[in-house]
N, C-alpha and C positions, 0 to 999 in steps of 0.2 A: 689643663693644669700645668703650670712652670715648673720643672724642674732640672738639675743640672744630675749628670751621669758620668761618671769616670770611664772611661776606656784605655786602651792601650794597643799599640802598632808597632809593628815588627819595622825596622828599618835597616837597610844596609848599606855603609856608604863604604869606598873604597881605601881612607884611611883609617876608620872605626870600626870595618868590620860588623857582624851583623850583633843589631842591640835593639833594647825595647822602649818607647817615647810614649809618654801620657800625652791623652787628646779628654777633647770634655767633646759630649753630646749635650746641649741646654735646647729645651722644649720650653718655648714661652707664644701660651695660648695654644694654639693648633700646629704651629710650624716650629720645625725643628734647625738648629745652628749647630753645625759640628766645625769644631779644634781639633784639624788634624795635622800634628805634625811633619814635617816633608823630607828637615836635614838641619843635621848640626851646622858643619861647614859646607858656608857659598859663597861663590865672587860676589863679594862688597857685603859681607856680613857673615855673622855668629850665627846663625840660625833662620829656620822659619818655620813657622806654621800656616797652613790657610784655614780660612775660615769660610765656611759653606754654606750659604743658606738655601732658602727656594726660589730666590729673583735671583742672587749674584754672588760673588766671592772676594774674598781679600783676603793679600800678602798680609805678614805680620813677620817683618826681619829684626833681628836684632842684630845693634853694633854698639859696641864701646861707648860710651857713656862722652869721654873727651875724646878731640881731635887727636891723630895719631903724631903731635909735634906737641901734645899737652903731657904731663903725664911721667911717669915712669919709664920709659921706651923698653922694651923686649919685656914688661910684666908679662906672667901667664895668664892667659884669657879668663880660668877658674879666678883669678883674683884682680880681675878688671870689674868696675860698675860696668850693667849693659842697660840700653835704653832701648824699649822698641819703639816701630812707626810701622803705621796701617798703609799700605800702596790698593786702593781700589782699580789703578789704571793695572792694565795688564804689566807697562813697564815700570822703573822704578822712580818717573816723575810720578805727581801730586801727592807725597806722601803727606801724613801728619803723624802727629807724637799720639802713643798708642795711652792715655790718661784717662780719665774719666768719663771727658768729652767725646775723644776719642774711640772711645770703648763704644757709648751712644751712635758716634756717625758710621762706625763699622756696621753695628746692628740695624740701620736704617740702609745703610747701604744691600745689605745682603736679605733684609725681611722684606723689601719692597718700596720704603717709607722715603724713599729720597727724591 
């Protein structure tokens, strides 16, 4: 049976200090894909989550939406558009935009299907 489940993780980073980050558990068919978040701030982005399944795993970073010469310059981050992208490689080549498509080749990547 599919279903998606709320969870939550303890995190502590050295300028946020210890806080708590929603993850989803989603069971579709027999195997299960967990969203767990890692870190707010990292070199070269706003955040990440991975994502877990039973074959393999994927980044999901978030960075600002425009290039850092677009834009507003010194806006705060709470009031920047962010966009994510999926990295299935370990490092941060072959990324793609984290969309609907997206969302599909994550889940093929990490359920086996690739």
């Amino acid at each position: 049976m599919d279903q998606i489940v709320d969870t939550r993780h303890r995190l502590t980073e050295e300028t946020l200090g210890a806080y708590e980050a929603p993850g989803l558990e989603v069971t579709i068919g027999r195997d299960l894909v967990a969203f767990i978040p890692v870190a707010s701030l990292i070199i070269g982005g706003y955040g990440r989550v991975d994502v877990i399944g039973p074959r393999d795993q994927v980044k999901l970073i978030a960075d600002r939406a425009q290039s850092a010469d677009e834009g507003e310059p010194g806006l705060p981050a709470e009031e920047c558009d962010w966009v994510w992208s999926a990295y299935p490689d370990r490092s941060r080549r072959g990324g793609f935009p984290l969309d609907e498509v997206g969302l599909a080749n994550v889940l093929e990547v990490v359920l086996g299907g690739a």
